[in-house]
C-alpha positions as CSV (number, residue, x, y, z in Angstrom):
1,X,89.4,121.4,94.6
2,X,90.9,121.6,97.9
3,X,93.2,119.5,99.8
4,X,91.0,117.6,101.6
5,X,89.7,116.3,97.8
6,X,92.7,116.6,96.8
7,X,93.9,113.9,99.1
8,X,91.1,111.5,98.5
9,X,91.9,111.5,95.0
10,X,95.7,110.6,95.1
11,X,94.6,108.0,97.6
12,X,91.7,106.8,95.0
13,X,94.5,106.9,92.2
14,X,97.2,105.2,94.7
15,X,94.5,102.4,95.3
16,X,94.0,101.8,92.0
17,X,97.8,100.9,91.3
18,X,97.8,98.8,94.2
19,X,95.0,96.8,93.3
20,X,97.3,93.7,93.1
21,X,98.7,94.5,96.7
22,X,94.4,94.0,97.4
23,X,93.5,91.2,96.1
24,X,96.8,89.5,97.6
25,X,95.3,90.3,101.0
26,X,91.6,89.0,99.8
27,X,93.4,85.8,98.7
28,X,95.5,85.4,101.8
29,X,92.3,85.9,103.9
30,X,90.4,83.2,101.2
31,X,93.7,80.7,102.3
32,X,93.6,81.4,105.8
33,X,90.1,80.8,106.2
34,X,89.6,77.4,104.2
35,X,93.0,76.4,106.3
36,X,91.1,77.0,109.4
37,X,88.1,75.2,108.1
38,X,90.2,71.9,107.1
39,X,91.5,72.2,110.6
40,X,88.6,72.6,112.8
41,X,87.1,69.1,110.3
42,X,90.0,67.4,111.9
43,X,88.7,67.4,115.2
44,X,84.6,66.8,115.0
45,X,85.0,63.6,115.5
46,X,83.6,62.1,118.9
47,X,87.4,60.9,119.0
48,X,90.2,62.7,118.3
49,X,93.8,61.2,118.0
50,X,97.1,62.6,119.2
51,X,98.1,62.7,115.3
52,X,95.4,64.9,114.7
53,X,95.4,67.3,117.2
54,X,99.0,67.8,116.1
55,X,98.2,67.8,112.9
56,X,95.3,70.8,114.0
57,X,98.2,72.7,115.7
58,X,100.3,72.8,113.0
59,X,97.4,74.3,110.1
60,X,96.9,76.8,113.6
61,X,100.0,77.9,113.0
62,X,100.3,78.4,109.6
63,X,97.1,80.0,110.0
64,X,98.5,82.7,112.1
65,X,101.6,83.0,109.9
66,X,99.1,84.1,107.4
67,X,96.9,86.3,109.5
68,X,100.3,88.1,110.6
69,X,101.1,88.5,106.7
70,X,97.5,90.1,105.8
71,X,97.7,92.6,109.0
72,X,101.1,93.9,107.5
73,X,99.4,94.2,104.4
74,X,96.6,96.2,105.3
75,X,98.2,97.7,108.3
76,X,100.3,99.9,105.8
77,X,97.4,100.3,103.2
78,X,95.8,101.8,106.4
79,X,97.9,104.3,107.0
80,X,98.5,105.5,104.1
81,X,95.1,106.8,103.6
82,X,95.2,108.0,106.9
83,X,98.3,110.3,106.7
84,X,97.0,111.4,103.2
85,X,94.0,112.8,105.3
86,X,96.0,114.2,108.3
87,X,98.4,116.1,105.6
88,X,95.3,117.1,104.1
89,X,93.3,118.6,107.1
90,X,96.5,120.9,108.5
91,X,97.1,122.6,105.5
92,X,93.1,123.3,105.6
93,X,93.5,123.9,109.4
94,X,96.5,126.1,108.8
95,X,94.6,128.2,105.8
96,X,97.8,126.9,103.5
97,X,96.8,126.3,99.5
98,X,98.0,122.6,98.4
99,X,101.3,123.5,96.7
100,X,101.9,126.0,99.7
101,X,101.1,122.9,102.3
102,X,103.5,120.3,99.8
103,X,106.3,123.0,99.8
104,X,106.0,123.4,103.8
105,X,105.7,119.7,104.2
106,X,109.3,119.3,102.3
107,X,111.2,122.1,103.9
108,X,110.0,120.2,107.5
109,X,111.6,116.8,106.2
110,X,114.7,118.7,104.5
111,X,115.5,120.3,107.2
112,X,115.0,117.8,110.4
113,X,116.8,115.2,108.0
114,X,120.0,117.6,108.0
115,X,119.5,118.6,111.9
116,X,119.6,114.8,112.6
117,X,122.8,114.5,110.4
118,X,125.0,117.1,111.4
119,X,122.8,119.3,114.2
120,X,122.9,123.1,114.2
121,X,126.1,123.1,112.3
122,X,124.8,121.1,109.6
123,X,122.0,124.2,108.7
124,X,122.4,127.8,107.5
125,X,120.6,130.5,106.0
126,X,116.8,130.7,106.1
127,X,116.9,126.3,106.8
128,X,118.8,127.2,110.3
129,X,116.7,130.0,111.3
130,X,113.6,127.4,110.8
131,X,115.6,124.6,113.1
132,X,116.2,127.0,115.6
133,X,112.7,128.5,115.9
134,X,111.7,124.3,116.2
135,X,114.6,123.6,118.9
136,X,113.5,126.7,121.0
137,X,109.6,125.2,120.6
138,X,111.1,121.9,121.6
139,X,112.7,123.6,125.0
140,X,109.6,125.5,125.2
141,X,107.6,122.6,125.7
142,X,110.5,120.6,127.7
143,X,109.8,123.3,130.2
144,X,106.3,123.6,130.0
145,X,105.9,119.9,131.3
146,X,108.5,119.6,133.8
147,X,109.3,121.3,137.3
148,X,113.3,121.0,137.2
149,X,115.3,123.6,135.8
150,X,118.4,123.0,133.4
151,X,116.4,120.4,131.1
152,X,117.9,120.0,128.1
153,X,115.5,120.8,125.1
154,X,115.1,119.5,121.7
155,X,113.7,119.5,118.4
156,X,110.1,119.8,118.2
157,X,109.3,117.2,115.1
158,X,108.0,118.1,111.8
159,X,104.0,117.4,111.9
160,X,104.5,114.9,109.2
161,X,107.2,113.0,111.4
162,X,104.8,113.3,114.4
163,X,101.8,111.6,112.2
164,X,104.0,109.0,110.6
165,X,105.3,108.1,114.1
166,X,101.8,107.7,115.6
167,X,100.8,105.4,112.7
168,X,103.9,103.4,113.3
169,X,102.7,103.6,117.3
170,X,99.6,102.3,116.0
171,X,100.8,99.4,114.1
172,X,103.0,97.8,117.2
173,X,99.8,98.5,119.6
174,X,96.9,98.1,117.6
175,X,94.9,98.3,120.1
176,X,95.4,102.3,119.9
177,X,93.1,102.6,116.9
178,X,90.3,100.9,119.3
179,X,90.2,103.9,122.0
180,X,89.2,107.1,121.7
181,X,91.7,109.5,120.7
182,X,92.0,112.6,122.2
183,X,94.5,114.6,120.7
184,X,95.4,118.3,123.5
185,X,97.6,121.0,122.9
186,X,98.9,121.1,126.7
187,X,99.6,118.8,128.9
188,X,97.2,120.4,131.6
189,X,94.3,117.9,133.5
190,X,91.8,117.2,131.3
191,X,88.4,116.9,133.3
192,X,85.7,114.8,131.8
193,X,82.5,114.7,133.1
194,X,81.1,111.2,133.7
195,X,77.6,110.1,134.9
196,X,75.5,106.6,134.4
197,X,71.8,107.1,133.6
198,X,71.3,103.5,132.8
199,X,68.7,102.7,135.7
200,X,66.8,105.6,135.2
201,X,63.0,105.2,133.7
202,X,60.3,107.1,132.8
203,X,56.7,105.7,134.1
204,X,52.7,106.2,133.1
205,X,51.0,109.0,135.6
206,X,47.6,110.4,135.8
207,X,46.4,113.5,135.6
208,X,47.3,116.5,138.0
209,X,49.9,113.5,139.5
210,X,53.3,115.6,140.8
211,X,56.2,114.7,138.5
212,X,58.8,112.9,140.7
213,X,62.6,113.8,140.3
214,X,65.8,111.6,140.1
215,X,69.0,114.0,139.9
216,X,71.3,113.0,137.1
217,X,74.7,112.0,139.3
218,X,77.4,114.3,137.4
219,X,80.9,114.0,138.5
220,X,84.4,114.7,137.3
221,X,87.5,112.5,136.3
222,X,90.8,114.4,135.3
223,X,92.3,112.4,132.3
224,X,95.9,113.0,133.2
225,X,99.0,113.7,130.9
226,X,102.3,111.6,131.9
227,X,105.8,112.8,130.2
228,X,107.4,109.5,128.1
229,X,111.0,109.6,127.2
230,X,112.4,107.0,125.4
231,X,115.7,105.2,126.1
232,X,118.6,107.0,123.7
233,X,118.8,105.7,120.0
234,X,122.9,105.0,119.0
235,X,123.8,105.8,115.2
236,X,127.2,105.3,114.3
237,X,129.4,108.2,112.6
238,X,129.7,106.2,109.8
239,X,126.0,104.9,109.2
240,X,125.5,108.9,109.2
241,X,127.8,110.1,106.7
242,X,126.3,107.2,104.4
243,X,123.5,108.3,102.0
244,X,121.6,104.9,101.9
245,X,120.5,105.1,105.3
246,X,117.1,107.2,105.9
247,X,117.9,108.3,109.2
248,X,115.0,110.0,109.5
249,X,112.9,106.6,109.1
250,X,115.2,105.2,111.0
251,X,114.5,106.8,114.0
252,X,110.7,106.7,113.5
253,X,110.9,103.1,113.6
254,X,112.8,103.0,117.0
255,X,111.0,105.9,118.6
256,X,107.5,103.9,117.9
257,X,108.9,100.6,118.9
258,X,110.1,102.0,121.9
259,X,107.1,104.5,123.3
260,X,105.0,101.2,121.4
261,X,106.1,98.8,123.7
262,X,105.7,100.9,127.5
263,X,102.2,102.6,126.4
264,X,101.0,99.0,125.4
265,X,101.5,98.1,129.1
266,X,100.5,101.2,130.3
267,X,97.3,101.7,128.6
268,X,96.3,98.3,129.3
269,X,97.4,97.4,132.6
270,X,98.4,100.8,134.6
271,X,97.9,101.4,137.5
272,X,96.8,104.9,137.9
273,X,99.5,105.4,140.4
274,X,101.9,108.0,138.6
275,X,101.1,106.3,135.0
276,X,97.6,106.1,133.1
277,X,95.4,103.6,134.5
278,X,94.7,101.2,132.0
279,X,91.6,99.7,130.3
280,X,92.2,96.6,131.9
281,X,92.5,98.0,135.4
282,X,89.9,99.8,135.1
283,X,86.9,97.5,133.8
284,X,85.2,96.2,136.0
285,X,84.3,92.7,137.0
286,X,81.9,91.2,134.9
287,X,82.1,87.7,135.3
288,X,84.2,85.1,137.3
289,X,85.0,81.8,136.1
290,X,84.7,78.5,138.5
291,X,88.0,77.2,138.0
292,X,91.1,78.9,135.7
293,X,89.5,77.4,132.7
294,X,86.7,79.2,130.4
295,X,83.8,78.1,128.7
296,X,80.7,79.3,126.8
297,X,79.1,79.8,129.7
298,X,81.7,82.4,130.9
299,X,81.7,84.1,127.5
300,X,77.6,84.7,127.6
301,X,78.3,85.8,131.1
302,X,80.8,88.2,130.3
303,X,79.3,89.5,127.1
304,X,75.5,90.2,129.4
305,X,77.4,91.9,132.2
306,X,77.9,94.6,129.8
307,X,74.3,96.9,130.2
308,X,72.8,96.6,126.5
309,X,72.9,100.4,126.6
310,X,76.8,100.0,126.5
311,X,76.9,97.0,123.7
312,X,76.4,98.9,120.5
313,X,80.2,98.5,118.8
314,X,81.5,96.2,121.9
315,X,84.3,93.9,121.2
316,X,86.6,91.1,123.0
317,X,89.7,92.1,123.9
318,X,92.3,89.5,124.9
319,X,95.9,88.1,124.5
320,X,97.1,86.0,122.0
321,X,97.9,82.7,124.1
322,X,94.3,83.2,125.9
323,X,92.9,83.4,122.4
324,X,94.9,80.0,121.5
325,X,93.2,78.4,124.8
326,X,89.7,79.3,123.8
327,X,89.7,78.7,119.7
328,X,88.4,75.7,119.8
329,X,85.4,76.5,122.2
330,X,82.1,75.7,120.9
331,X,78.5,77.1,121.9
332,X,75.7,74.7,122.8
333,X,74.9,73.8,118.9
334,X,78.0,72.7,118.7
335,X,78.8,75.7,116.6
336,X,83.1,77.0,117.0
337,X,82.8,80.4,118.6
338,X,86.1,81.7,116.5
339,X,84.7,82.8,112.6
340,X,88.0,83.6,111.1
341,X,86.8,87.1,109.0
342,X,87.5,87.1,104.7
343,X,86.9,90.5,104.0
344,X,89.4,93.0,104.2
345,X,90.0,94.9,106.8
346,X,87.6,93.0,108.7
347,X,88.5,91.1,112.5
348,X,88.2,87.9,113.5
349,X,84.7,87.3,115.6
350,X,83.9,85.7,118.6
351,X,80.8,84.6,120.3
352,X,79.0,87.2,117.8
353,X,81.7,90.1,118.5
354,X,85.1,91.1,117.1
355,X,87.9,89.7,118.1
356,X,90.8,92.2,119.1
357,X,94.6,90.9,120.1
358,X,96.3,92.7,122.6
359,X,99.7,91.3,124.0
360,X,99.7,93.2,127.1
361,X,96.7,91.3,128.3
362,X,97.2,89.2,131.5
363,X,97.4,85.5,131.0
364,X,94.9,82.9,132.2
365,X,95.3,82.5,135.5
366,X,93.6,82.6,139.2
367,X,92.5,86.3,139.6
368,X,93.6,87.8,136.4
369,X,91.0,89.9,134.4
370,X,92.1,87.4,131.1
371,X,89.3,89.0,128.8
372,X,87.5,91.9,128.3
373,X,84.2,92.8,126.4
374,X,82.8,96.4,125.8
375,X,82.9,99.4,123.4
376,X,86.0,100.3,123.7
377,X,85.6,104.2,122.7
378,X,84.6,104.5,126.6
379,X,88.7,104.3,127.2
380,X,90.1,107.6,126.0
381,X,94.0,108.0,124.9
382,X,95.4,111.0,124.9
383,X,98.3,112.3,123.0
384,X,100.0,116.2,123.8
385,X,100.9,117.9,120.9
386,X,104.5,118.5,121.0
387,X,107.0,115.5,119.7
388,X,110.3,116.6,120.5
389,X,113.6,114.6,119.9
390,X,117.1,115.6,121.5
391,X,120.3,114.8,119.5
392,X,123.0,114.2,122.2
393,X,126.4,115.4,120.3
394,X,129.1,114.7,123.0
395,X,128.4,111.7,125.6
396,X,129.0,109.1,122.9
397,X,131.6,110.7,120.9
398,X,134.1,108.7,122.6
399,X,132.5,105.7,120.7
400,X,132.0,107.6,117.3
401,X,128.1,107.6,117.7
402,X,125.7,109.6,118.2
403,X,122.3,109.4,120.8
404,X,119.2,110.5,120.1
405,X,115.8,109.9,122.5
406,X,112.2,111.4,122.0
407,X,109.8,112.5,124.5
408,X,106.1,113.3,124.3
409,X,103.1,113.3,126.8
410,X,100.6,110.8,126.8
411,X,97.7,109.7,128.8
412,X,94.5,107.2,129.3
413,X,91.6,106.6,131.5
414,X,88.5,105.2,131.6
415,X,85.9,107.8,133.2
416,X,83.2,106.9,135.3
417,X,82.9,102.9,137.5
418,X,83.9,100.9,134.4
419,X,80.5,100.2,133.6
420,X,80.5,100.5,129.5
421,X,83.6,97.7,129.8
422,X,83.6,94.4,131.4
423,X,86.2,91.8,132.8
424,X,85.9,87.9,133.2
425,X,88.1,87.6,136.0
426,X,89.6,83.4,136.4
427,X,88.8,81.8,139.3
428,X,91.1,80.1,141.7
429,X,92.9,76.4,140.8
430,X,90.6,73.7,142.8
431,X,92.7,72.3,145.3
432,X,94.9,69.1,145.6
433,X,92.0,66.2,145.8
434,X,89.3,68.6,145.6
């Protein structure tokens, strides 16, 4: 058996004894769904009091209390089939049997949990040797993505610590799991070719007729690699010396929270100017609204902007006070556009599509690109191989703490004229007496 089926069947087995933890998030789903259905009966009157739409706002709310509750849920059921796999494929990858990979996986966690503790002096024998081969790969690629001399280097992560990080990065920017990933192992340009074939057609000819030609237009957009650094983590001495805290977790958390939170913005809004251009900045415009409000018509609009060669697997994306504007939208039937998903693992649909949440959205407003509908695999994220975290010993000794910050490349783009993803872009405000 190797890992690879090694790693499905602990995940199987791990299942199995969590089958409570499932059927808590099938219930949840079951409550939030009949909640949302009790709500939206509230309102299909042809009059609708002030009571009730308060009423309807508050079973909103606890509605989105429990949709925050089954995302946690299956959020970490999630990833822990995925890091199973990832654990699974590098020992493959790395030509390591599965007790070989298991014993190489806890000499990476035993060792960068005693580094982060007590640094160099903190290791000896064949356990420093290891941490110092990782700090000089950690200076090694320091230096390898920047043009200044004297940078200090630092501690190229365990794999394992790398993996669980980018789940956690996952989990505060969910929106991640929706691009394509493209994982490099240098931080070089990446050119990716890009061409639109959509108009082209074939036709009926007659015989001894001269084929016509219509070149293919080929071009090339570099998908570029910026280098992150987060803002420096403070431990205190005495959290350190204590055996209850898992430092090591610890620091995951805050490193993910903090790379979470700029590449959110970045990957969504940037502008392409020294930072990754973001998915929003670079759809283009699909649709434009009359006035800052939207209605169905908008949403069609939007949605058949998008050529039907690049619908297969499109989606909405949009923030979550946008989402709260347009919930109670209905199409023409009178049908509600929102259908609240039951099954696990499942989103939300609207208008026909999923429904993805993505705080670093723009707001409704006049101008802003509030929604956006596509496949969006078209928007590739790339993530340099290389995690390295520095352990500052001195500056905050003064203080009894110690600093620690991780850095690590990243990137995004959409290549080609945004094309496979669309924007609805909100009108202007009418003016006073208009």
């Amino acid at each position: 058996m190797n890992l690879r089926q090694r790693a499905a069947q602990a995940q199987r087995a791990r299942f199995l004894s969590k089958t409570g933890h499932s059927m808590r998030s099938k219930e949840l789903r079951a409550k939030r769904a009949k909640l949302i259905s009790d709500a939206r009966a509230l309102i299909n009157g042809e009059t609708v009091t002030a009571e009730q739409n308060t009423q309807f706002d508050a079973m909103m709310a606890e509605a989105d209390e429990l949709k925050a509750r089954i995302d946690r849920i299956e959020t970490a059921e999630a990833a822990e089939a995925e890091l199973a796999v990832q654990i699974a494929a590098r020992g493959e990858g790395e030509g390591r049997g599965a007790d070989e990979q298991r014993d190489r996986e806890t000499q990476e966690v035993r060792v960068f949990g005693a580094w982060l503790r007590g640094g160099m002096d903190n290791l000896a024998g064949e356990d420093r040797v290891f941490a110092l081969n990782q700090a000089r790969l950690g200076t090694e690629f320091r230096a390898a993505q920047s043009t200044q001399s004297g940078q200090a280097g630092g501690y190229l992560v365990p794999p394992l610590f790398a993996d669980q990080l980018l789940v956690a990065l996952k989990g505060y920017f969910t929106s991640l799991d929706l691009f394509d990933e493209i994982q490099t192992g240098s931080g070089a340009p990446l050119p990716w070719p890009t061409n639109d074939d959509t108009s082209a057609r074939a036709k009926i000819i007659g015989e001894n007729t001269t084929i016509s030609t219509s070149d293919l237009k080929f071009g090339i957009s570099n998908v570029l690699a910026y280098l992150y650094a987060t803002d420096a983590v403070l431990v205190p001495w005495t959290l350190m010396q204590d055996s209850f805290l898992d430092l090591d977790a610890f620091l995951r958390t805050a490193l993910a929270t903090r790379f979470g939170r700029t590449l959110a913005d970045d990957l969504t809004v940037g502008t392409g100017t020294n930072m990754p251009q973001g998915v929003c900045t670079a759809a283009g415009v699909g649709a434009t609204t009359a006035t800052v409000a939207i209605g169905y018509d908008d949403i069609l609009d939007l949605q058949h902007s998008v050529d039907p060669a690049y619908r297969q697997g499109a989606s909405f994306m949009l923030n979550d006070m946008t989402f709260k504007a347009l919930r109670k939208l209905k199409d023409n039937e009178g049908r509600p556009l929102w259908s609240p998903s039951i099954a696990a693992g499942a989103p939300d649909m609207f208008a026909g599509s999923p429904l993805n949440i993505n705080q670093s959205m723009p707001d409704i407003g006049a101008g802003n690109k509030a929604m956006l509908f596509g496949n969006f695999k078209n928007y590739k994220f790339r993530n340099v191989k290389g995690l390295s975290v520095v352990r500052l010993n001195e500056r905050y000794a003064d203080a009894l703490q110690t600093a620690f910050f991780g850095y690590a490349r990243f990137g995004g783009g959409m290549p080609g004229a945004g094309t496979a993803i669309k924007a609805l872009q909100t009108g202007a405000a009418p003016a006073n007496g208009g």
